[in-house]
VMD Tcl script that draws the C-alpha trace (Angstrom):
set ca {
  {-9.08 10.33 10.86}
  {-6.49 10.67 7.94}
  {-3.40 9.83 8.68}
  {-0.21 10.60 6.21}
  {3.16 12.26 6.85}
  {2.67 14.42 3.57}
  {1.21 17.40 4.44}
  {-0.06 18.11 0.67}
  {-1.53 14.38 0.57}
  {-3.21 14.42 3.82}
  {-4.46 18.20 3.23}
  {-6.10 16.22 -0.28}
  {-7.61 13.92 1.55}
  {-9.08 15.41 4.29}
  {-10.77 17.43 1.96}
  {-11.41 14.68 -0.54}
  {-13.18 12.80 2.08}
  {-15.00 16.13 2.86}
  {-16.84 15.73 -0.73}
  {-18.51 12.56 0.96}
  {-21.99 13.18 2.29}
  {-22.08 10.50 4.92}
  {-18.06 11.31 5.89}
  {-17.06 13.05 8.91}
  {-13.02 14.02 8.95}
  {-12.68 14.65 12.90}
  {-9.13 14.46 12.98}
  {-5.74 14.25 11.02}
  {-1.99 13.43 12.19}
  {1.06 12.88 10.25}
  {2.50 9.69 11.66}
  {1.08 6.95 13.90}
  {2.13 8.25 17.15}
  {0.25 11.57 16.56}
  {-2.91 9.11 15.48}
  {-2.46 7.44 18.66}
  {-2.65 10.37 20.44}
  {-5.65 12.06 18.87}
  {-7.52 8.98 19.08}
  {-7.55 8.85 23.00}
  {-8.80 12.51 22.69}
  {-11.32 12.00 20.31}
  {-14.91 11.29 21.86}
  {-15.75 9.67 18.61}
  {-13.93 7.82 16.20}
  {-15.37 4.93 13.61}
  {-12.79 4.61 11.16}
  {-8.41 5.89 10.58}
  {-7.38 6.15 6.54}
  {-3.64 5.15 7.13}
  {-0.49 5.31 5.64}
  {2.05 3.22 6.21}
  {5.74 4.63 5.37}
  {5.69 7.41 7.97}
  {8.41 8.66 10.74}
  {8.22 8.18 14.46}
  {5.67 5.31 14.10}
  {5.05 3.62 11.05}
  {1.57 2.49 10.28}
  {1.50 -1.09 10.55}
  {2.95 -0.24 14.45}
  {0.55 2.34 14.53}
  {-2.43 -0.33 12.77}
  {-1.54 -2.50 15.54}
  {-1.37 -0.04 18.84}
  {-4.99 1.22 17.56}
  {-6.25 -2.50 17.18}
  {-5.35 -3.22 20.80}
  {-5.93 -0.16 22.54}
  {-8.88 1.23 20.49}
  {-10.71 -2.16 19.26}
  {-14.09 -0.54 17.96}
  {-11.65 1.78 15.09}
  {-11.21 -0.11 12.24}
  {-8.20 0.55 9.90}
  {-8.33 1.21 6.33}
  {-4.82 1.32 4.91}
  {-3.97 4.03 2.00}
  {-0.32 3.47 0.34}
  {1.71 3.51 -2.78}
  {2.68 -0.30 -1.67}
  {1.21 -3.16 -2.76}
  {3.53 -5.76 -2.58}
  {3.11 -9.09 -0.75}
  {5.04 -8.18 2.46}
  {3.33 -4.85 2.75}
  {0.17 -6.35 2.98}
  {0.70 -9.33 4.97}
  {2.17 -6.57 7.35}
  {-0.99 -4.29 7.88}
  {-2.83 -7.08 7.98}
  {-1.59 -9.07 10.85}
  {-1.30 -5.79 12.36}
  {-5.21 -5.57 12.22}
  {-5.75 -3.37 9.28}
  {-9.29 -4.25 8.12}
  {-9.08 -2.84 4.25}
  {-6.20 -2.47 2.18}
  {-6.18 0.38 -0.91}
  {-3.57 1.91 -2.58}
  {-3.04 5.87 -3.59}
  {-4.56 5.18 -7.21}
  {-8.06 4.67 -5.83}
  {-10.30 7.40 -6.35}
  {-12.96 9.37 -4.00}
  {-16.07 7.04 -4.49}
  {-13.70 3.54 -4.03}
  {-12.13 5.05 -0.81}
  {-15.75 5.90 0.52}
  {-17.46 2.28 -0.34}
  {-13.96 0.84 1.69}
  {-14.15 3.17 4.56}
  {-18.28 1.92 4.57}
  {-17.24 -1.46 4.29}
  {-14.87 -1.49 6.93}
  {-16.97 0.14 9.50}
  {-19.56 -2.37 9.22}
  {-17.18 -4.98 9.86}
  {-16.02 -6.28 6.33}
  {-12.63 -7.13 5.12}
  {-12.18 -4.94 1.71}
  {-9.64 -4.33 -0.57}
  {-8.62 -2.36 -3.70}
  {-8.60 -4.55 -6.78}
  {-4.61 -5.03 -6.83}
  {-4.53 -5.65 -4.10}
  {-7.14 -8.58 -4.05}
  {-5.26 -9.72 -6.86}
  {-2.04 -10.27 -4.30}
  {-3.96 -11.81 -1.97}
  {-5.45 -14.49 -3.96}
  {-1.97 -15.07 -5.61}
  {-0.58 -15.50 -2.13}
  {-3.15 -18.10 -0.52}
  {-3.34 -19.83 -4.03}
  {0.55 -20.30 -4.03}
  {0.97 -18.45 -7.57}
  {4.05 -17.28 -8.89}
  {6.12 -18.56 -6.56}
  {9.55 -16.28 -5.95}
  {12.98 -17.94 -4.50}
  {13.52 -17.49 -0.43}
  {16.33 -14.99 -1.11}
  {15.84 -12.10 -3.80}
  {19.33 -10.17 -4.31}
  {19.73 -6.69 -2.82}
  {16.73 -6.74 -0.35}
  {14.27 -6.39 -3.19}
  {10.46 -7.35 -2.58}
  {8.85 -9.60 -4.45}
  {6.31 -7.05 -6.33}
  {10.31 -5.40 -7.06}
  {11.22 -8.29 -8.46}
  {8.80 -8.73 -10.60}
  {8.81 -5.41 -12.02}
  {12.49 -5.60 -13.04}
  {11.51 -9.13 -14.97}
  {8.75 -7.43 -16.71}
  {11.32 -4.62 -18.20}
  {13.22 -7.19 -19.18}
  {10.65 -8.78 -21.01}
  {10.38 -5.59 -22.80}
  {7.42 -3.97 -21.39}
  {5.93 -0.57 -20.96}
  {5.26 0.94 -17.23}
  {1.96 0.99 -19.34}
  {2.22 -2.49 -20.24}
  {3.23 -3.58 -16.64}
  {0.41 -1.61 -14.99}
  {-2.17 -3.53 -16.89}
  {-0.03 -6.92 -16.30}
  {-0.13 -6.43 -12.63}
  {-3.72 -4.82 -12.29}
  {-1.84 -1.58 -10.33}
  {-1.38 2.13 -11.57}
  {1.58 3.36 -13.53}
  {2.34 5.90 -10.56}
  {2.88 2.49 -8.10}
  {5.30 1.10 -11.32}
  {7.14 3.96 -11.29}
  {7.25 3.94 -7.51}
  {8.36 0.23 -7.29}
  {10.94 0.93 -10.60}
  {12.40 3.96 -8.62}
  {12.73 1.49 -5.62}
  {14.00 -1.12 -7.15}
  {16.61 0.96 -9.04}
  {17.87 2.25 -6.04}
  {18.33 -1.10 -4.12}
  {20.61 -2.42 -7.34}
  {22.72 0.71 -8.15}
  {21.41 1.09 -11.89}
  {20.00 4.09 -13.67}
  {18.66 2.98 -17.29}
  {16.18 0.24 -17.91}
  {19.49 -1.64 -19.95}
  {21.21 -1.72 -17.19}
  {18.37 -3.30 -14.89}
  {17.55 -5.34 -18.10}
  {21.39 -6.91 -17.56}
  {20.44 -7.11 -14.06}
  {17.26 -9.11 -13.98}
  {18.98 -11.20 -16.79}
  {21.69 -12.47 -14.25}
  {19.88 -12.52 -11.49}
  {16.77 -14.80 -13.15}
  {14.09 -12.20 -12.97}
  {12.92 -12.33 -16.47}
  {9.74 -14.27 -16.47}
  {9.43 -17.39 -18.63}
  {6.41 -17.23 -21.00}
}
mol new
graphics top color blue
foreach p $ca { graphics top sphere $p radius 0.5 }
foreach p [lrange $ca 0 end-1] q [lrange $ca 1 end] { graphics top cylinder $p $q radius 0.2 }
display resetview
């Protein structure tokens, strides 16, 4: 089952998934309480591509409902997020893979195997979080200002610095679409518009990294 609350996205991946010979789309929804739903109707279910940033019922609620209530379907989660709270989130939820929207047809396929058969999986920024997060790197304070995220955070350091949303895709191992998602993000939560402006920002708040 795909499950997205953009109609254009979901449509592309319901038939992206449909390019997979050993794939079987039985079933779409556009927010977790619709995938809750259609999964006590469907006779057969093995695995639910989920977003997470959805109305009515996110998908980490969602993740978690289907990991009580339907404990054979595993959950492979499919988002622009890929920060450390994000992940943490789906996770504890019961979310058994973790990609986000810049992996292509053949990586989603090899996650959705993997997860069916029982395996933790996850895209290749993400893994990078994770092992940042049990290893204790780059440590960020308690508090960040305006209710940014971490992954925010960092992103507003690294345009101080003076880098590219090229330059920070490679730093971070992520796609330039997810730095322009967590730059638009970020922006918002701190009132600015230009990168000199946020540049002033991360200087006073501390963000630029040291190197």
């Amino acid at each position: 089952m795909v499950v997205d609350d953009q109609q254009a996205v979901r449509e592309g991946l319901v038939a992206l998934m449909g390019l997979l010979d050993d794939v079987d789309v039985v079933g779409s929804a556009a927010d977790g309480a619709q995938a809750l739903e259609l999964a006590g109707r469907l006779d057969h279910l093995d695995v639910v591509l989920m977003d997470l940033t959805m109305p009515v019922m996110d998908g980490v609620e969602a993740t978690g409902r289907l990991a009580r209530e339907h404990p054979d379907v595993a959950v492979l989660v499919l988002t622009t997020y890929s920060d450390d709270e994000s992940i943490a989130g789906a996770l504890a939820a019961g979310a058994k893979g973790y990609l986000t929207k810049d992996a292509g047809r053949h990586e989603i396929g090899a996650a959705l195997r993997a997860v069916v058969a029982g395996a933790l999986t996850f895209g290749a920024d993400v893994s990078r979080q994770v092992a940042g997060a049990l290893s204790g790197a780059k440590p960020r304070p308690e508090s960040l200002p305006d209710g940014l995220t971490a992954r925010e955070a960092e992103v507003l350091g690294l345009i101080a610095a003076g880098l590219t949303n090229g330059k920070i895709a490679a730093e971070l191992f992520i796609g330039e679409a997810t730095v322009k998602t967590h730059i638009n993000n970020a922006f918002a939560k701190i009132g600015v518009r230009t990168r000199v402006e946020a540049l002033r920002y991360a200087e006073r708040h501390g963000l630029r990294p040291k190197r």
